[in-house]
C-alpha positions as CSV (number, residue, x, y, z in Angstrom):
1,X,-74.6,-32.3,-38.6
2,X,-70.7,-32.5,-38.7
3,X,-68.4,-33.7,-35.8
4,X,-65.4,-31.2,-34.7
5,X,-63.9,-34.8,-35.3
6,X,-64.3,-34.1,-39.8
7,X,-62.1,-31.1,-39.6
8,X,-58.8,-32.9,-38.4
9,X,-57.5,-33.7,-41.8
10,X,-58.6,-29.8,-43.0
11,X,-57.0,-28.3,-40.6
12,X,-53.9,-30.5,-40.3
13,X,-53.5,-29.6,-43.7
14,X,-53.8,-26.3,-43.3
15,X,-51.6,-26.2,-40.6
16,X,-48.5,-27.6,-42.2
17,X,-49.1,-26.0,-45.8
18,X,-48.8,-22.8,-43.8
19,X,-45.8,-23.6,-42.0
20,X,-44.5,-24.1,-45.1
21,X,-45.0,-20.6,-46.3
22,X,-43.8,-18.8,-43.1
23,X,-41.0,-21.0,-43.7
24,X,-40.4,-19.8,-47.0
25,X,-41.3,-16.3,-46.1
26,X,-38.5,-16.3,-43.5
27,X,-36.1,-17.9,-46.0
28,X,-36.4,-14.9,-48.5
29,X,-37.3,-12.2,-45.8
30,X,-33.3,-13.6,-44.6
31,X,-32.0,-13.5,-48.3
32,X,-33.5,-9.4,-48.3
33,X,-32.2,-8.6,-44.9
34,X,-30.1,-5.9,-47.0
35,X,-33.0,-4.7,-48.6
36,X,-35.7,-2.0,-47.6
37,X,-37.9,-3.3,-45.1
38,X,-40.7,-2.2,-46.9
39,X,-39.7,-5.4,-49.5
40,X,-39.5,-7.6,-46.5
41,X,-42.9,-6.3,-45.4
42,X,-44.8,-7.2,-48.5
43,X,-43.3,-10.6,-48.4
44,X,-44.6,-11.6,-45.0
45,X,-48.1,-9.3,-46.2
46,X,-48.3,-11.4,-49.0
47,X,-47.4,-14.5,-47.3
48,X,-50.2,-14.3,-44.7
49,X,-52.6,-13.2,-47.4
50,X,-51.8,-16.4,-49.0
51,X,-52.2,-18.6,-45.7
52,X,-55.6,-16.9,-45.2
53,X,-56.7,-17.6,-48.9
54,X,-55.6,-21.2,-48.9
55,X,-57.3,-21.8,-45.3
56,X,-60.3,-20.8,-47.0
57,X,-60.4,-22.4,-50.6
58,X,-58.7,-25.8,-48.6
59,X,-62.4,-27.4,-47.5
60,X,-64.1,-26.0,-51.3
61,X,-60.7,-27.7,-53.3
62,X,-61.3,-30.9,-54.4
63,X,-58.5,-33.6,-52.8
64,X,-55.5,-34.8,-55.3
65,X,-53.7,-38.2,-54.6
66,X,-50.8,-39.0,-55.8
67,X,-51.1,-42.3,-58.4
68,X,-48.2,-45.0,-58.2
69,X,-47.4,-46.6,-61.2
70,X,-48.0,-50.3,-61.3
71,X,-44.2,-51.1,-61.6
72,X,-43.6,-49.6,-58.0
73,X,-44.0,-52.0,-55.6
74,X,-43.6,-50.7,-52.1
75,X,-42.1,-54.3,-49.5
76,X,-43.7,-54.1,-46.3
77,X,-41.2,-56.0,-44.0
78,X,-42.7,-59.1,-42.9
79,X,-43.1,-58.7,-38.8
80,X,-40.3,-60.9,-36.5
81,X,-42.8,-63.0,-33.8
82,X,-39.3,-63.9,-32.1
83,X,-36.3,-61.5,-31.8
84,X,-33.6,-63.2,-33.2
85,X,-30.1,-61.7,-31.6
86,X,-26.6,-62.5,-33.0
């Protein structure tokens, strides 16, 4: 049985990758504000097509993570027990 608690990350994801295209659709909907608004209205049409498709395909996608290369050494800052003022 799954927890409500296994969707987080799915739906996060969802979340922002779709806030990302209504961003973008307002971006270009903004560029074609002279344009018939029959052009602007497949834009934002297409654009929630798209959020609904990728809400969908999102959980049956398999994950991709980004691989470092070995050279790239990320420095954690080591933590200060004392503040030191000057």
């Amino acid at each position: 049985m799954t927890t409500p608690f296994e969707f987080r990350p799915v739906l996060f994801a969802v979340f922002w990758k779709s806030g990302l295209e209504l961003g973008a659709a307002l971006c270009i909907s903004r560029m074609l504000r002279n344009r018939s608004a029959d052009l602007r209205r497949l834009v934002f049409s297409t654009t929630i097509v798209a959020m609904f498709v990728a809400a969908a395909a999102a959980p049956m996608l398999p994950r991709w993570t980004a691989v470092t290369p070995l050279w790239f050494h990320f420095q954690h800052p080591e933590p200060r027990l004392w503040p030191t003022h000057r």
